[in-house]
KEBA-287099 format. One record per residue (C-alpha): z, y, x. Coordinates in steps of 0.5 Angstrom, whole numbers, padded with zeros to 4 digits, always signed. Example, Ala and Ser with C-alpha at 12.3 -4.5 7.8 and 13.67 -1.06 7.14 Angstrom:
2
+0016-0009+0025/+0014-0002+0027/
***
This chain:
208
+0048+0002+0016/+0042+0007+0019/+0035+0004+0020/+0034+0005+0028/+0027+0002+0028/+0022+0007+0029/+0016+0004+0025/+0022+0003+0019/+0025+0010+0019/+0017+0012+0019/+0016+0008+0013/+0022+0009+0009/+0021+0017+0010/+0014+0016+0006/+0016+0012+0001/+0022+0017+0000/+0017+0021+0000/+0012+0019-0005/+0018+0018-0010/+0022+0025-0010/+0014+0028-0011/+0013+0023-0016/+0020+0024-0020/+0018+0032-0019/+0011+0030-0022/+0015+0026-0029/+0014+0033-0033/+0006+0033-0032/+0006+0026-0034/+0010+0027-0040/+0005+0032-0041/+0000+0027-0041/+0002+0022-0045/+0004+0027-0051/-0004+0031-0051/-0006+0023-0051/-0001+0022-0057/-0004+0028-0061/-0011+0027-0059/-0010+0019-0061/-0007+0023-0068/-0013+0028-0069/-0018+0023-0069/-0020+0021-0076/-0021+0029-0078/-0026+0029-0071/-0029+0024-0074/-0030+0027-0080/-0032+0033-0077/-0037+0029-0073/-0041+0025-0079/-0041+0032-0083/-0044+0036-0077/-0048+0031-0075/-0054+0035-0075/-0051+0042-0072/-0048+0042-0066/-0046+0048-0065/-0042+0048-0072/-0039+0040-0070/-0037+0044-0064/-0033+0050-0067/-0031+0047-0072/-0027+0041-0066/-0026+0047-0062/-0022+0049-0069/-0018+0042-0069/-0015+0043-0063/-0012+0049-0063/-0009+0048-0070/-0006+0042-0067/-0004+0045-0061/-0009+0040-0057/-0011+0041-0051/-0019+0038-0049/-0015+0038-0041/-0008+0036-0042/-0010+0028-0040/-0013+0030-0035/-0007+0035-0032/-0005+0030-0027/-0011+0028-0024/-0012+0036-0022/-0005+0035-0018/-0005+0028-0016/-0011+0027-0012/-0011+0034-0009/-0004+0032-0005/-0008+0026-0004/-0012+0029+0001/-0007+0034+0004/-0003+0028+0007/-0010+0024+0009/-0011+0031+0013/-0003+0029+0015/-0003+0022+0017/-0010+0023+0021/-0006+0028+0025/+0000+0023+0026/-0004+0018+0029/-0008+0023+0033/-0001+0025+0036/+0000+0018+0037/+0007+0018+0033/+0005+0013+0028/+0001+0008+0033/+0004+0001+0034/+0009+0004+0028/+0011-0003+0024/+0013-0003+0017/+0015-0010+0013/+0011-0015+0016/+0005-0013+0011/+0005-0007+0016/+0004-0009+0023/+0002-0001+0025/+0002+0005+0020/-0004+0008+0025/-0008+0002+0025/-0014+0001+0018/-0018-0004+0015/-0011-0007+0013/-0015-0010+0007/-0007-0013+0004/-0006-0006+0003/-0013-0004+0000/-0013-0011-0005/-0005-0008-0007/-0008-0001-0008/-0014-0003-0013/-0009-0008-0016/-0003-0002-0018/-0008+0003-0019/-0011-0001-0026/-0003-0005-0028/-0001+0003-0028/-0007+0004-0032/-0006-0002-0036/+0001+0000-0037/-0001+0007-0039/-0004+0005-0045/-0002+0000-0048/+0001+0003-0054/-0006+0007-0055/-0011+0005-0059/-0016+0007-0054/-0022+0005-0057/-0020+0010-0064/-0019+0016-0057/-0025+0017-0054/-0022+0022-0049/-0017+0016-0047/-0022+0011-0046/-0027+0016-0042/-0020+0017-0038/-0020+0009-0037/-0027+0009-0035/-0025+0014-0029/-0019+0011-0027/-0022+0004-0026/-0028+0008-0022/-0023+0011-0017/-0019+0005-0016/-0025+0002-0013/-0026+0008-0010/-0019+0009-0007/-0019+0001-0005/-0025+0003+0000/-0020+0009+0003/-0014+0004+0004/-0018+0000+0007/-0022+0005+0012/-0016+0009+0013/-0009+0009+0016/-0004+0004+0013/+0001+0009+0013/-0004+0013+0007/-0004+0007+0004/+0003+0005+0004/+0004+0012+0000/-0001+0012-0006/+0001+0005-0007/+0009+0007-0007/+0007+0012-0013/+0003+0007-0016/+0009+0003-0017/+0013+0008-0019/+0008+0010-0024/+0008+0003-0026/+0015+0003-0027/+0015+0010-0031/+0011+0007-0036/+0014+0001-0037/+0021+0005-0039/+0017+0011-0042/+0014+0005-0047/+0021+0002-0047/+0024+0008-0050/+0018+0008-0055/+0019+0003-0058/+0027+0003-0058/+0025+0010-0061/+0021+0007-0067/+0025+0002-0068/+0031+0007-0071/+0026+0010-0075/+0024+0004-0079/+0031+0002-0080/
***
């Protein structure tokens, strides 16, 4: 049965949207989650390094650089999706203001938790933007041992800084942007929990 009402036909193609952007972002999040493991893995060696250059920098830091490339570990990998993500924020906040200019998303209706996709202030949508960004973050580190990864912890600190951050632009911008990156952040929330799923089932087999 197809959608005739306009405010859902609206909706809907911003939810498929974020979620067939989402499924071609998998491979650069896989990216992540495995620079993050092999960072994880490298950190006793980066400690010792650190104790026995204590007092040479310059050293402590050629020698890091040294243990990264000999495990084909790269400084930036955590960081790769953030680099393309937020990017692609900002091109469809310049895209939904210039929708609402037009006048095509104004009195747009979608689910009752929003009544206009043009209107802003929607504070529903900003609380389900703060909430999903930190479960998405939580979730994506829950096998990390983030306290021994000083990369992954300072990747937390970001990522709660900009759930606040991001919170404030759901509130101040049109429900329309907010419907987007709040569908991404469940779809990262359920990528990580299947990932994580698969993770265990993979060492389970192992032990046995």
């Amino acid at each position: 049965m197809f959608v005739t009402d306009p405010g859902s036909q609206w909706g809907l193609a911003i939810v498929l949207f974020t979620i067939l952007f989402n499924i071609l972002m998998l491979p650069v999040n896989l990216t992540q989650i495995k620079s993050m493991k092999k960072q994880q893995a490298i950190q006793p060696e980066l400690a010792k390094l650190q104790a026995k250059y204590k007092n040479d920098p310059q050293k402590m830091q050629e020698m890091q650089m040294k243990l990264y490339k000999d495990n084909n570990v790269s400084m930036f990998g955590g960081c790769l999706p953030l680099l393309i993500t937020y990017p692609i924020f900002i091109a469809m906040f310049g895209v939904f203001r210039q929708l609402v200019a037009e006048g095509k998303l104004t009195g747009m209706g979608f689910t009752f938790l929003i009544p206009d996709l043009a209107a802003n202030h929607n504070i529903i949508l900003s609380v389900l933007s703060v909430l999903t960004m930190l479960l998405s973050t939580y979730i994506s580190t829950m096998r990390t041992k983030v306290a021994d990864n000083p990369a992954a912890a300072s990747a937390n600190r970001m990522q709660y800084a900009m759930a606040a951050l991001f919170g404030w632009i759901t509130y101040t911008s049109n429900s329309a942007l907010g419907l987007y990156w709040i569908t991404g952040n469940i779809f990262r929330i359920f990528q990580y929990l299947v990932i994580n799923e698969l993770e265990k089932k993979k060492e389970a087999q192992i032990i046995k």
